[in-house]
VOGU-3710 file (C-alpha; in Angstrom, 3 decimals, decimal comma):
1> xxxxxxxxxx> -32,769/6,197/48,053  -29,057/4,834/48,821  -30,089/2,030/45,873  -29,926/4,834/43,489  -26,480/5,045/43,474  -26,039/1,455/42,275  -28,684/2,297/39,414  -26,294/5,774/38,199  -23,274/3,743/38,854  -24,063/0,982/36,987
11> xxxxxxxxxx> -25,876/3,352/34,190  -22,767/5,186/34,176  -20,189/1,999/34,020  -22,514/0,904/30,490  -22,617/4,427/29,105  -18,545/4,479/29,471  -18,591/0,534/28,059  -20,820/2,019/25,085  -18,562/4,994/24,684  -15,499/2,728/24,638
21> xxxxxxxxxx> -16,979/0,052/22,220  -18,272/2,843/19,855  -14,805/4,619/19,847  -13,330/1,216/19,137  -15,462/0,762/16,127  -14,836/3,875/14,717  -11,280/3,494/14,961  -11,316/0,340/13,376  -13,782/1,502/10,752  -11,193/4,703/10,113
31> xxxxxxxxxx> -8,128/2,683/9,709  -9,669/-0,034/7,457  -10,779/3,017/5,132  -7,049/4,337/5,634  -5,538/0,926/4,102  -7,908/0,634/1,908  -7,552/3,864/0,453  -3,654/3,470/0,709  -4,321/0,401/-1,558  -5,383/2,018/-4,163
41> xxxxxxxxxx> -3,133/5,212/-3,761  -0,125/2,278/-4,095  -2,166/0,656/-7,341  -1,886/4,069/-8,948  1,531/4,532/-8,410  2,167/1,006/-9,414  0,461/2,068/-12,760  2,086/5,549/-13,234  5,616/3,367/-12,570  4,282/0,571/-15,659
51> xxxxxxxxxx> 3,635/3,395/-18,117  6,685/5,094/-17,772  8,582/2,445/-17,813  6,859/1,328/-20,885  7,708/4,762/-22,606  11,341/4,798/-21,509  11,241/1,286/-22,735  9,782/2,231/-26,511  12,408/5,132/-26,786  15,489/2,948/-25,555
61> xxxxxxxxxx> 16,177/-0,193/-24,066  13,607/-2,559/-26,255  11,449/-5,383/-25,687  12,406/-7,111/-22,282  11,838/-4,077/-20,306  8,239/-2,972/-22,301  7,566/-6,859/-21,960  7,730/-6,491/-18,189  6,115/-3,534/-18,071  2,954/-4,352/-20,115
71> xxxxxxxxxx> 2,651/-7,657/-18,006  2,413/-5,549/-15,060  -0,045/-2,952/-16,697  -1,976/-5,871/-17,264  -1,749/-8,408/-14,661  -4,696/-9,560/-13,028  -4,805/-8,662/-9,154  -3,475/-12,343/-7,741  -0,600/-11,823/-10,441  0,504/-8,464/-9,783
81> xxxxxxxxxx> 2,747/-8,790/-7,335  5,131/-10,941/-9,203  4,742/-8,946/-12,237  5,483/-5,640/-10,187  8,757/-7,753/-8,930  9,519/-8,667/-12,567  9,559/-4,902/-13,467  11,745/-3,839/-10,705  14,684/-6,273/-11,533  14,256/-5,763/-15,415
91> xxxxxxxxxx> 14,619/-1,734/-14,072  17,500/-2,842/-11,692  19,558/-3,673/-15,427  19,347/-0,856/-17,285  21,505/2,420/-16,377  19,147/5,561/-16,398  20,255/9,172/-16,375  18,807/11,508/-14,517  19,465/14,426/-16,760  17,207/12,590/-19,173
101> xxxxxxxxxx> 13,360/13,597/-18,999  11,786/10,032/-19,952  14,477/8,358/-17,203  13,773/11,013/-14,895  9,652/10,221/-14,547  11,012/6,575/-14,487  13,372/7,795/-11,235  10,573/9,770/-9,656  7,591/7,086/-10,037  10,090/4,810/-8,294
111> xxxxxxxxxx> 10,538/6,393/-5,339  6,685/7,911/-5,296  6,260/4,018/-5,233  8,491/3,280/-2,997  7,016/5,801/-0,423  3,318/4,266/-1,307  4,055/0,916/-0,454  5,702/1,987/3,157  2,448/4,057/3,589  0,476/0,942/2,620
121> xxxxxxxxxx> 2,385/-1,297/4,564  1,958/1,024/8,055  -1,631/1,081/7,805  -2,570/-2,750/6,613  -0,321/-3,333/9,870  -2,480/-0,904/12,059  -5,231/-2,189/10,518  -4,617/-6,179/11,105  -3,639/-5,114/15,031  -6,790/-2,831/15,370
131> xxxxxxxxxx> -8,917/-6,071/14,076  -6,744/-8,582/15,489  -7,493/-7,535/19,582  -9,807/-9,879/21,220  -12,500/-7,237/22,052  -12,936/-6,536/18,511  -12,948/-10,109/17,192  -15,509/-11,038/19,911  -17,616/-7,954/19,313  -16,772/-8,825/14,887
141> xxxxxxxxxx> -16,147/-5,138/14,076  -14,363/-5,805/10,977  -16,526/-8,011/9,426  -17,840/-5,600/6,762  -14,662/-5,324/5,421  -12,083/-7,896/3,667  -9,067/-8,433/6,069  -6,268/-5,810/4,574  -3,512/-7,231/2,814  0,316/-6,774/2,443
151> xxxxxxxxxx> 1,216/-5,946/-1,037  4,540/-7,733/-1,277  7,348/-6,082/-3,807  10,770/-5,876/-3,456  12,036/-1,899/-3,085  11,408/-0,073/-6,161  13,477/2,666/-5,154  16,195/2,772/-8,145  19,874/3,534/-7,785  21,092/6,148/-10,576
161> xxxxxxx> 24,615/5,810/-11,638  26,823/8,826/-12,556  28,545/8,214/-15,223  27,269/5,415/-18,333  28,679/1,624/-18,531  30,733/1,030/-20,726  30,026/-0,477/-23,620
//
């Protein structure tokens, strides 16, 4: 009888290790689904930013700007970055008022983008630490999934000037 305790003790020490590596997974699991799903929340902001761009671009400021935006409209995913980067200067140069509708969704898409990417950027980091600790590399929890990645662009967020340059 007193070797019965060792058996529920040790029963009890791998039901708590199970417990612990199944919470583990899940918690990886969740936040890979998080950045994933942040990913392509930031994609579609990235494309709502590119279109309206593209119309303010049509209506005023000419072909540079719609240039940049149609690249990144169409950009293939190892490209996009740099075309995203490309559209963010080419916005930097041209003055925008806020009072106007078309510059307005321009303004707005910008800093929807600009709040995508810091919600993308949070959770790829959680993500990479949750996968990068040594009890979840040994026990490959993350292998299902491609290892989340930092979308590198500069700050869309867009300064709007009060009064026009002058000309």
């Amino acid at each position: 009888m007193p070797h019965m305790w060792w058996v529920v003790g040790a029963t009890l020490v791998v039901a708590l290790v199970a417990a612990y590596l199944i919470w583990t997974a899940g918690r990886v699991e969740r936040l890979q689904a998080r950045a994933e799903s942040a990913a392509r929340a930031l994609d579609a902001h990235l494309l709502r930013r590119a279109a309206a761009a593209a119309v303010l671009a049509e209506r005023r400021y000419g072909v540079e700007l719609y240039a940049a935006a149609r690249i990144a409209l169409d950009a293939p995913p190892e490209e996009r970055e740099a075309a995203e980067n490309d559209l963010t200067r080419q916005l930097r140069t041209v003055w925008l008022d806020p009072a106007d509708p078309v510059c307005e969704a321009v303004i707005a898409a910008s800093r929807r983008l600009a709040l995508a990417r810091q919600v993308h950027t949070d959770l790829v980091r959680d993500a990479r630490a949750a996968r990068n600790r040594p009890l979840v590399r040994l026990c490959r929890m993350g292998r299902r999934h491609p290892w989340p990645r930092y979308f590198d662009v500069d700050d869309p967020t867009l300064t709007v000037a009060a009064e026009a340059p002058a000309t």
